[in-house]
N, CA, C and O atoms as CSV, one atom per row, in Angstrom:
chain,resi,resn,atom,element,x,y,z
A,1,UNK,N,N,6.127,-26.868,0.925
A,1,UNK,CA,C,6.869,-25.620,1.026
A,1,UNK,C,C,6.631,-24.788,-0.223
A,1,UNK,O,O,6.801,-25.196,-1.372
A,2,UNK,N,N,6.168,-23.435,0.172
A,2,UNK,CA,C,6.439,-23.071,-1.260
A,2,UNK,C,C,7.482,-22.091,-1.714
A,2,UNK,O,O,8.151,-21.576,-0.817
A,3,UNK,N,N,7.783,-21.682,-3.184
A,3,UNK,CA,C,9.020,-21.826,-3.864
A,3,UNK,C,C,9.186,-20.718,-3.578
A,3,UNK,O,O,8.393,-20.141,-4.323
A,4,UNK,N,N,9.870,-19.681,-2.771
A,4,UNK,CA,C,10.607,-18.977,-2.052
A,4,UNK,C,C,11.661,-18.313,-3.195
A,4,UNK,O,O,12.825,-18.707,-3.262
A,5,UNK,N,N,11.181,-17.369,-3.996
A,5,UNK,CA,C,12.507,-16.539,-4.409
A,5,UNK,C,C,13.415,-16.117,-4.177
A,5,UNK,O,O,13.295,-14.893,-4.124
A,6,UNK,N,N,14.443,-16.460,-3.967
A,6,UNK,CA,C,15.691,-16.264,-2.889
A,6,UNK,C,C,16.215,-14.385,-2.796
A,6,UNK,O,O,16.757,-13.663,-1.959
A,7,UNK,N,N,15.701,-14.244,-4.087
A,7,UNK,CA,C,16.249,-12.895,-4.316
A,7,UNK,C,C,15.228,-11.887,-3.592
A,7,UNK,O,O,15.262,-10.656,-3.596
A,8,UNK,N,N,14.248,-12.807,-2.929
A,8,UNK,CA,C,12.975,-11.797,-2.521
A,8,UNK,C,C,13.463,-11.039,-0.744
A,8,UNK,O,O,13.878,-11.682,0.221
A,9,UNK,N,N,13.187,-9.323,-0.837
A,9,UNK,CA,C,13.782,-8.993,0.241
A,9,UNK,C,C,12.740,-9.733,1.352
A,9,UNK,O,O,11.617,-10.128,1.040
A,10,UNK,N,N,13.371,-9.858,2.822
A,10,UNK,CA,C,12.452,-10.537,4.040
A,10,UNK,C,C,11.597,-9.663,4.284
A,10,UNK,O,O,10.670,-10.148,4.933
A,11,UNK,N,N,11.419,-8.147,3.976
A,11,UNK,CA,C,10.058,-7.104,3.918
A,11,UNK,C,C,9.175,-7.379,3.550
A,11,UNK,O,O,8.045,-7.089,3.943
A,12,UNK,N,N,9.759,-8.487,2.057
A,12,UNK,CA,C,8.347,-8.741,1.176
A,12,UNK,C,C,7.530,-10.427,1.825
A,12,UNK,O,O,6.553,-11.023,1.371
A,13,UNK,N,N,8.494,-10.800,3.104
A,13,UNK,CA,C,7.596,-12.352,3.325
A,13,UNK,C,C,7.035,-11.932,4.089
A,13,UNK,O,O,7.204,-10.965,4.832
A,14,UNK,N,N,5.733,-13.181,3.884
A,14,UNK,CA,C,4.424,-13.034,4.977
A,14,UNK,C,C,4.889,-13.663,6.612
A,14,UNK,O,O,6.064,-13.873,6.914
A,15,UNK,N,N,4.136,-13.814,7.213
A,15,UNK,CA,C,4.734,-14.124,8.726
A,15,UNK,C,C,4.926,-15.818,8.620
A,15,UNK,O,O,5.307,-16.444,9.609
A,16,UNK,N,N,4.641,-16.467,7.388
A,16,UNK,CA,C,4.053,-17.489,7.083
A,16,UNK,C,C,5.515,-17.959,6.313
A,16,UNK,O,O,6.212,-18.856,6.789
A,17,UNK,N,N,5.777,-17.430,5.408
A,17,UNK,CA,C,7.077,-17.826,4.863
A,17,UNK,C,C,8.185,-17.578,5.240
A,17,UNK,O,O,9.252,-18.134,4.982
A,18,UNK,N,N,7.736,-15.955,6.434
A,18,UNK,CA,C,9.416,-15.916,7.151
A,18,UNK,C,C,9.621,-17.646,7.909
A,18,UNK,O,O,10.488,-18.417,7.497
A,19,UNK,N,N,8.562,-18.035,9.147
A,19,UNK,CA,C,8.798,-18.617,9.245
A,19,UNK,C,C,8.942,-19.810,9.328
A,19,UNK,O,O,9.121,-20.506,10.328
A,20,UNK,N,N,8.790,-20.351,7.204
A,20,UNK,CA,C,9.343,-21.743,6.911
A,20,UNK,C,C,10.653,-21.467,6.523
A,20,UNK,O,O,11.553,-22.214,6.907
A,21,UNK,N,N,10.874,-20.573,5.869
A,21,UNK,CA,C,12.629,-20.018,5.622
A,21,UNK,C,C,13.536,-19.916,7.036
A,21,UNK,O,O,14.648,-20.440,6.963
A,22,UNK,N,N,13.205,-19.356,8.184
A,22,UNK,CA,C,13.353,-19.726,9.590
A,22,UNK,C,C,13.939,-21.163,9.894
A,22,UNK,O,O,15.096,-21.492,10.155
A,23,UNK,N,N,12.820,-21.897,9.785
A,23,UNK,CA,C,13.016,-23.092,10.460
A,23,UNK,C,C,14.342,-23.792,9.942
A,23,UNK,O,O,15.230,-24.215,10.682
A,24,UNK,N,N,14.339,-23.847,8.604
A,24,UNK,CA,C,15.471,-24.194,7.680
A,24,UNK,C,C,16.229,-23.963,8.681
A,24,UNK,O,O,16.619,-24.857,9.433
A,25,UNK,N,N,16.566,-22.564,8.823
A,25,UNK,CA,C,18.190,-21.711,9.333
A,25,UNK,C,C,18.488,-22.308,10.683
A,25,UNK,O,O,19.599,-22.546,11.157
A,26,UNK,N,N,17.678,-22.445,11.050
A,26,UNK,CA,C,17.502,-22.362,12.568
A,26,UNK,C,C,17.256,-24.324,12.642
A,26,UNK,O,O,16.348,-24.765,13.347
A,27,UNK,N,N,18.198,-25.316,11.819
A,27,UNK,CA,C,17.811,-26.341,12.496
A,27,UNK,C,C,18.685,-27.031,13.556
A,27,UNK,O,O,19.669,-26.427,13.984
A,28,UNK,N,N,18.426,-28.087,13.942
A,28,UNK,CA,C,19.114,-28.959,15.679
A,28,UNK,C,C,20.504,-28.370,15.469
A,28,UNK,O,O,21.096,-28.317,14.391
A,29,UNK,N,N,20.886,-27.990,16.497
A,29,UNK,CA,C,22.775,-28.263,16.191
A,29,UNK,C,C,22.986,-29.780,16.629
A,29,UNK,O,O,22.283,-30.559,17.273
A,30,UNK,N,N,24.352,-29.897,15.966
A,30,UNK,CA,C,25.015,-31.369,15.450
A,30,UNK,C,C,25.756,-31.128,16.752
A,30,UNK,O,O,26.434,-32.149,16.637
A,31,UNK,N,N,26.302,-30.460,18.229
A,31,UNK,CA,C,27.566,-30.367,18.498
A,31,UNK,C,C,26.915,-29.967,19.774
A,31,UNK,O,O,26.018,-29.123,19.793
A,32,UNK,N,N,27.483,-30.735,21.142
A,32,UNK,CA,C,27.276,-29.738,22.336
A,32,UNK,C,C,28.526,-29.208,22.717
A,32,UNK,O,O,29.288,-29.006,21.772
A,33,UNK,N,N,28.991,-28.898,23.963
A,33,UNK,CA,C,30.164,-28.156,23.928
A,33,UNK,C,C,30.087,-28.245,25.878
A,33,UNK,O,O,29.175,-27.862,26.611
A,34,UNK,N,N,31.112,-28.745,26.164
A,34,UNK,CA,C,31.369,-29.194,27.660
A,34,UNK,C,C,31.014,-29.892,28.505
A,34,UNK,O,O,30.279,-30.809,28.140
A,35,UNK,N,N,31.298,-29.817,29.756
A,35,UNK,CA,C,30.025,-30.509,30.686
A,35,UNK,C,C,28.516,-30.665,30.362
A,35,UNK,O,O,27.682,-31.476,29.958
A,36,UNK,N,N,28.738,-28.950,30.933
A,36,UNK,CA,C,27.024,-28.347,30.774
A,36,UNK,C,C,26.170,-28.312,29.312
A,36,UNK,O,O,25.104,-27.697,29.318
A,37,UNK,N,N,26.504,-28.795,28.377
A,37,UNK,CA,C,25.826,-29.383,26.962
A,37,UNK,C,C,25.933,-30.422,27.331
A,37,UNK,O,O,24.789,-30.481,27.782
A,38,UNK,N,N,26.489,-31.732,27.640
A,38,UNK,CA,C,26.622,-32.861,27.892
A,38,UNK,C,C,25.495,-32.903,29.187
A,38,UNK,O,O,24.568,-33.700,29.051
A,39,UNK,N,N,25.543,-32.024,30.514
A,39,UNK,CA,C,24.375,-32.575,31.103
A,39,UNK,C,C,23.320,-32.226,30.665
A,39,UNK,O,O,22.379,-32.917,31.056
A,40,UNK,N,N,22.963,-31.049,29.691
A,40,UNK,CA,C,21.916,-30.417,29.430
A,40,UNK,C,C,21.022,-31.687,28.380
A,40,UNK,O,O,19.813,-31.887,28.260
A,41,UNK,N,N,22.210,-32.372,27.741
A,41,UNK,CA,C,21.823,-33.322,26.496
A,41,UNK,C,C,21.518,-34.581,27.148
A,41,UNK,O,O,20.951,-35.415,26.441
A,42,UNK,N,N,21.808,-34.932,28.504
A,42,UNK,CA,C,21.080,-36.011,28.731
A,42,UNK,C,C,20.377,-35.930,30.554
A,42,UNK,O,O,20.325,-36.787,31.436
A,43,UNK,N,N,19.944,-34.523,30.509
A,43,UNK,CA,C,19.116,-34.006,31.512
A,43,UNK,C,C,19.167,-34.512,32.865
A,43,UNK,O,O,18.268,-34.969,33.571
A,44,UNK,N,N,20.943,-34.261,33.185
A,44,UNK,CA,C,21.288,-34.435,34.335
A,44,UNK,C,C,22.393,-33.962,34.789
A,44,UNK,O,O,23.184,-33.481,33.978
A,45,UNK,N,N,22.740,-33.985,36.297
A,45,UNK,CA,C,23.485,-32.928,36.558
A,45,UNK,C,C,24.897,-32.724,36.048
A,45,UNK,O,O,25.439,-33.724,35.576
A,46,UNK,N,N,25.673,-31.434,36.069
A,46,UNK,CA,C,27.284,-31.812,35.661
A,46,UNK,C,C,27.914,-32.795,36.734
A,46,UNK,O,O,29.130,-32.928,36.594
A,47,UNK,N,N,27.701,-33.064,37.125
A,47,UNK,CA,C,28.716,-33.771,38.382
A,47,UNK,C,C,28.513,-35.111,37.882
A,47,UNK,O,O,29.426,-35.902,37.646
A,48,UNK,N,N,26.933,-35.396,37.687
A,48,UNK,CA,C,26.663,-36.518,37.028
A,48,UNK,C,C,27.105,-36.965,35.307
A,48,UNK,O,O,27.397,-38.102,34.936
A,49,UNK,N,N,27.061,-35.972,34.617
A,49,UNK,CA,C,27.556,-36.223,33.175
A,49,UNK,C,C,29.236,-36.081,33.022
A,49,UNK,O,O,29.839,-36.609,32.087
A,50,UNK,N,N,29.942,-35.242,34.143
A,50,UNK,CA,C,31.201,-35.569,34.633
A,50,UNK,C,C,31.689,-37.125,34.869
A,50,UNK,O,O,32.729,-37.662,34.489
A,51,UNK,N,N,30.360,-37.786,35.780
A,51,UNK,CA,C,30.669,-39.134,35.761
A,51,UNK,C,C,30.685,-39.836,34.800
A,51,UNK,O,O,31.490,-40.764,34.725
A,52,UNK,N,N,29.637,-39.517,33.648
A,52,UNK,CA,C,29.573,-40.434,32.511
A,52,UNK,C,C,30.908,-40.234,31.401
A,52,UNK,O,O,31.365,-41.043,30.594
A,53,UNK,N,N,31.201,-39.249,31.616
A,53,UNK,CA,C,31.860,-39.270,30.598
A,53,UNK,C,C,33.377,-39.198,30.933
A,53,UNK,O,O,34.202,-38.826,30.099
A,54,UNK,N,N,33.797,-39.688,32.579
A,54,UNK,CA,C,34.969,-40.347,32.857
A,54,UNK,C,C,34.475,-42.026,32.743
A,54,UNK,O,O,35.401,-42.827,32.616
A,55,UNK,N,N,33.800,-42.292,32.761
A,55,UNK,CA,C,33.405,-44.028,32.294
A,55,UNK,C,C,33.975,-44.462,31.411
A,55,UNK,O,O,34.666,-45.477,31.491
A,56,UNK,N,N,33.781,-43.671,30.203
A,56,UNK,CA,C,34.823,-44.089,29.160
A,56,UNK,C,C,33.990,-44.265,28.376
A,56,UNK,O,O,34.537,-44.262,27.273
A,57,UNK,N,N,32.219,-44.533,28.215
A,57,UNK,CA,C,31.259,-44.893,27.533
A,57,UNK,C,C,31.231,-44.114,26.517
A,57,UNK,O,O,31.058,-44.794,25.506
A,58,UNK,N,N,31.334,-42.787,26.239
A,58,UNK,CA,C,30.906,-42.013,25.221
A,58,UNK,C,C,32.258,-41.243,24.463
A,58,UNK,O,O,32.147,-40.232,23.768
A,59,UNK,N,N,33.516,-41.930,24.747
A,59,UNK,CA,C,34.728,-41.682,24.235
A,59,UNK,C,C,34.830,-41.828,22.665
A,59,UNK,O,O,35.799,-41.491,21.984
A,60,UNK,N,N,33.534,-42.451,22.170
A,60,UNK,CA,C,33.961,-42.593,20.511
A,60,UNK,C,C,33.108,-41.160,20.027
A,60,UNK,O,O,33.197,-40.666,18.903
A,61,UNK,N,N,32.456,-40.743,20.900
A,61,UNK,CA,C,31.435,-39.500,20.709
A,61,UNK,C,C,32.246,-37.772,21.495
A,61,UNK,O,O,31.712,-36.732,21.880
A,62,UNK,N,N,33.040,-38.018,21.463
A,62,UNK,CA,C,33.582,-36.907,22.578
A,62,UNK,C,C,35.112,-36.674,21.745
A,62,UNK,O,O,35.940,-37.559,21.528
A,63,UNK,N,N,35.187,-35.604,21.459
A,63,UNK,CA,C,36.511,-34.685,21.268
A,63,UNK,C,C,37.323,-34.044,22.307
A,63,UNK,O,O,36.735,-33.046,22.725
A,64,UNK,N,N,38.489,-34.245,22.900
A,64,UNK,CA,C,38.569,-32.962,23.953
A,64,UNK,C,C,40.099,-32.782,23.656
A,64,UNK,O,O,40.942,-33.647,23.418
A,65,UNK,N,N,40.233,-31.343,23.740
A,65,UNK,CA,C,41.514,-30.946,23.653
A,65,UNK,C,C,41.891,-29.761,24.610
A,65,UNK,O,O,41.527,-28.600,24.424
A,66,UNK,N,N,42.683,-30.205,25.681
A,66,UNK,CA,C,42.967,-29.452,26.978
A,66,UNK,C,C,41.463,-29.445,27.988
A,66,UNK,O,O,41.086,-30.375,28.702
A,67,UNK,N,N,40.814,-28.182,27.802
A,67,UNK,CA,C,39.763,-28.131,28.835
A,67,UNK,C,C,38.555,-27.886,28.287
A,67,UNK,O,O,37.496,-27.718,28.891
A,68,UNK,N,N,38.879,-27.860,26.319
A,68,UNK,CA,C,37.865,-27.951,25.549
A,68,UNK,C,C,37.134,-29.096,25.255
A,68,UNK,O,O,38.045,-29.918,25.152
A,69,UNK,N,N,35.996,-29.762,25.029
A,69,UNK,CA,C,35.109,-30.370,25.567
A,69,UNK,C,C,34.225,-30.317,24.281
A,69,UNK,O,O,33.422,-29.384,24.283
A,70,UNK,N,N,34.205,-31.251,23.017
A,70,UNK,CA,C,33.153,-31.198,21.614
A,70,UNK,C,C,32.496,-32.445,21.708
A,70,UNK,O,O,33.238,-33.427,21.687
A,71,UNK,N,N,31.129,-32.664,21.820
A,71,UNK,CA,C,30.499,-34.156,21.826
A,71,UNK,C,C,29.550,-33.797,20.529
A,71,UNK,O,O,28.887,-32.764,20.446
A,72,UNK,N,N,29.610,-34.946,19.423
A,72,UNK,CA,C,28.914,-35.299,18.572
A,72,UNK,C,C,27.799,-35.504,18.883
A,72,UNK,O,O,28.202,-36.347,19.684
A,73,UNK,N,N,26.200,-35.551,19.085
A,73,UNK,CA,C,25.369,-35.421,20.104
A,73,UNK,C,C,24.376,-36.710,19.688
A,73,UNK,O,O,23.742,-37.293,20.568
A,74,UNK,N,N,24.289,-37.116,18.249
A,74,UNK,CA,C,23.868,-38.071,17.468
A,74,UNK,C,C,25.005,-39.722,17.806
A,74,UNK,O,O,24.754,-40.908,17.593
A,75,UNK,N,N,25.604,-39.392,18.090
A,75,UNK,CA,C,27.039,-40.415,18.688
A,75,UNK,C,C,26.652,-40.198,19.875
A,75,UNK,O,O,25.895,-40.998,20.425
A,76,UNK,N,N,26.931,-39.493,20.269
A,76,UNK,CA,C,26.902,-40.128,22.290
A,76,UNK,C,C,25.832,-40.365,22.594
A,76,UNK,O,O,25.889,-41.343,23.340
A,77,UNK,N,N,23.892,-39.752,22.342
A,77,UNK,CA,C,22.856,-40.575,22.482
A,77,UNK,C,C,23.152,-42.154,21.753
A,77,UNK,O,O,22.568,-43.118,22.247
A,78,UNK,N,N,23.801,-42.299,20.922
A,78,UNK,CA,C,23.760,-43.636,20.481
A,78,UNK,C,C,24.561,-44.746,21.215
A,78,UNK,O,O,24.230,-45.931,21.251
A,79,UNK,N,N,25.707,-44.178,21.822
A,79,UNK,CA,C,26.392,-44.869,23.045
A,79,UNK,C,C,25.801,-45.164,24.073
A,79,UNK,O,O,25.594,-46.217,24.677
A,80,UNK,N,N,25.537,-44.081,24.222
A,80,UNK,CA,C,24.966,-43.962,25.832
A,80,UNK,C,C,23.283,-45.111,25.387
A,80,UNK,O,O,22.940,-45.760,26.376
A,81,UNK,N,N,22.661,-45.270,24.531
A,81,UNK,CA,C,21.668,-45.785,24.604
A,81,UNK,C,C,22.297,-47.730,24.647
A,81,UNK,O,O,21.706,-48.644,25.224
A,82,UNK,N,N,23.671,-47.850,23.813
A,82,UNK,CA,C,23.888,-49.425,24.354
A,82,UNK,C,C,24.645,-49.419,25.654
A,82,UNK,O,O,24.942,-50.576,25.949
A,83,UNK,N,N,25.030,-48.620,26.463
A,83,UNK,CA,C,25.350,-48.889,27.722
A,83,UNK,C,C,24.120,-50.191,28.305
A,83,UNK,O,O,24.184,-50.631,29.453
């Protein structure tokens, strides 16, 4: 990587350093958010990740409060992989 002056405006980067400064910003999110992150994260349907996650399997990976819905995504692949 190279050493990136922080104070330097993004006018002055090449297409090359915008995007290694990019990638930084822009890394994995830590967090899905409902069903549809939950089926999207293990590439199957809601009805189906509905099922998994009334199983009870991924309960140490899953937050929910009312109809809100937070899965740790590094935790529930890790559950779901000792099922």
């Amino acid at each position: 990587m190279k050493n990136i002056d922080p104070k330097t405006p993004i006018w002055r980067l090449t297409v090359e350093e915008f995007l290694e400064v990019s990638k930084n910003i822009n890394s994995e999110k830590k967090y899905e958010f409902g069903l549809k992150g939950l089926a999207k994260m293990l590439g199957c349907s809601i009805s189906k990740a509905s099922e998994i996650k009334s199983s009870g399997v991924l309960d140490d990976a899953i937050i929910q409060n009312g109809n809100i819905i937070i899965i740790d995504k590094e935790k529930a692949l890790a559950l779901f992989a000792q099922k």
